[in-house]
N, C-alpha and C positions, 0 to 999 in steps of 0.2 A: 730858090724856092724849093728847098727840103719836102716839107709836107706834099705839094705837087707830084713832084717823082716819088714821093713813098705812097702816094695814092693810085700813080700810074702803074708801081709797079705789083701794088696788091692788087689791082683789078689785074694785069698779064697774068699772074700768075693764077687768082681763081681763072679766070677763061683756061689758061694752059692745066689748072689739073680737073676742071670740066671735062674737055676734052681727053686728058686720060683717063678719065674715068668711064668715060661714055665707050671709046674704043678700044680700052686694052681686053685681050683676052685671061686675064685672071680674073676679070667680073662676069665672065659669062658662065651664066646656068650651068654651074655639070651636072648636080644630082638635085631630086627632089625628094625626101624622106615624108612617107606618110605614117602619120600615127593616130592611135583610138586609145581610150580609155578602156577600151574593152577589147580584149587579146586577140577575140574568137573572131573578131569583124574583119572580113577580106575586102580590102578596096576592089572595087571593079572596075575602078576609071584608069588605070595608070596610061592609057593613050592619053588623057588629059593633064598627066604629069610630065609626059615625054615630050609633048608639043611644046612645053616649058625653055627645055635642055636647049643652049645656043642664044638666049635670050641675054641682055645684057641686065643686071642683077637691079640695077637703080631705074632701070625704066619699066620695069615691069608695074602695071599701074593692080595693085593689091587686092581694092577694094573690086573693081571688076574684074580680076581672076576669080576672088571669092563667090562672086555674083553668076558668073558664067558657070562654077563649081557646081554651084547649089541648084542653077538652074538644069544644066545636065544633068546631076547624079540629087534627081527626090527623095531618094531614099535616105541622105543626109538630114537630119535635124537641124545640123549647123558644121558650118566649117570657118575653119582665120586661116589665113597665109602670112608666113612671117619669113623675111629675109635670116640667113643665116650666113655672115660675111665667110670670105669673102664671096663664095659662087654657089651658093646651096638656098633651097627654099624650103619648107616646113609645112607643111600639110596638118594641120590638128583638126579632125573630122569626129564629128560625133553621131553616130548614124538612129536613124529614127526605130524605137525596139516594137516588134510585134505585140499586141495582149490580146489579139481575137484572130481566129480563123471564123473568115465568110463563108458558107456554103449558097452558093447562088451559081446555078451552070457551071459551077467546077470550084475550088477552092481558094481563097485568098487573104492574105494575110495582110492584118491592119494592125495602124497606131492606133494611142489612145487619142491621137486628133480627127481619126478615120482616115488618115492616109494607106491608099496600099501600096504595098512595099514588094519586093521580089517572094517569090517562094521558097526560095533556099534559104536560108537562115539558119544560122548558125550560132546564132548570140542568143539564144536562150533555150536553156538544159528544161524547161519546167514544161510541162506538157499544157497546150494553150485551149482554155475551151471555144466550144464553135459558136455562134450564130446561127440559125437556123429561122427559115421564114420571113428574112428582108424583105420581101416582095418583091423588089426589082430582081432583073437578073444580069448581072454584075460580066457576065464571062466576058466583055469583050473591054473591060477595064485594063488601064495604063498602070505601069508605077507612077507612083505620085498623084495619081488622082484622087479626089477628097468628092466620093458620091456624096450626094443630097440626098439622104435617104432617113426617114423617123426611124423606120425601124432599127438602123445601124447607127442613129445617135441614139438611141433609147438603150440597145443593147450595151453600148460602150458606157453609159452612165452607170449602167448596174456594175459591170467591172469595175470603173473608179471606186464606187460604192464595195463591192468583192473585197479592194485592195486593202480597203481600212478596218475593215473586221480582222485579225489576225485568223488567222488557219484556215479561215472559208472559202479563198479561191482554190484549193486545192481538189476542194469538195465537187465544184462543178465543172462539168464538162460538156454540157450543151444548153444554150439558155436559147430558146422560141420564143422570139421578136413578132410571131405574125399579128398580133394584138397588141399594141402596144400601150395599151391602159391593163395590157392583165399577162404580164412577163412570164415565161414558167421556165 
């Protein structure tokens, strides 16, 4: 019975390179490369890169490294992890870009989703205008928090609106939200 033993022996051998694969150490995590579309962005997480290192390459489950990524580091827009045989992983992070500073009890720097984001910033050379008169008072805001706030979506409308006139965001640099049927 031919077919039998050539069946027996292709099931040994995936189980046996299963098994090498799972235990050898040329699959395990050495390095983990991060990279951005944008030069100027400094990853902040690389503790979440390093708890990576020592990991075996195939079992690393992707979709929830990405998941745990994004949910640690809000300041990300998106991230993907992708194997890099044999023992490297790949970090492609795209970080969420500032287009307003908040003024509310201290300063803060939002997307155009109304996320806030860290203060330091680095990824954009273009001087950002402010918000002024949210009403709420923001100071004791997280990164990645996404306030509820009219005046801080009414503000960001008008910027989306700024973005598609050509040359006019350059013009403004502080837009009062305290009324938000009458912008200035």
């Amino acid at each position: 019975t031919p077919p039998l033993f050539l069946g027996l022996f292709l099931v040994l051998l995936g189980v046996g390179l299963s098994s090498f694969v799972r235990r050898s150490p040329y699959f395990l995590i050495a390095s983990v490369d991060a990279v951005s579309p944008y030069p100027a962005f400094q990853f902040q997480g690389m503790t979440f890169a390093q708890s990576l290192l020592g990991e075996n390459l195939f079992q690393a489950n992707l979709p929830e490294l990405q998941e745990r990524l994004l949910k640690k580091h809000p300041e990300l827009a998106s991230a993907r992890i992708t194997r890099i045989f044999p023992n490297r992983l790949r970090l492609e992070m795209v970080p969420r870009l500032p287009v307003v500073q908040v003024e509310s009890g201290g300063y803060f720097l939002v997307d155009a989703e109304g996320v806030v984001l860290p203060f330091q910033s680095t990824l954009t050379q273009r001087k950002l205008p402010t918000l002024v008169g949210v009403g709420e008072r923001l100071e004791r805001l997280k990164v990645g928090y996404r306030p509820n706030s009219r005046g801080l979506a009414e503000g960001l409308a008008f910027v989306a609106f700024l973005e598609k006139v050509p040359g006019s965001r350059r013009h403004v640099e502080t837009i009062q939200v305290g009324d938000y049927k009458n912008l200035a």
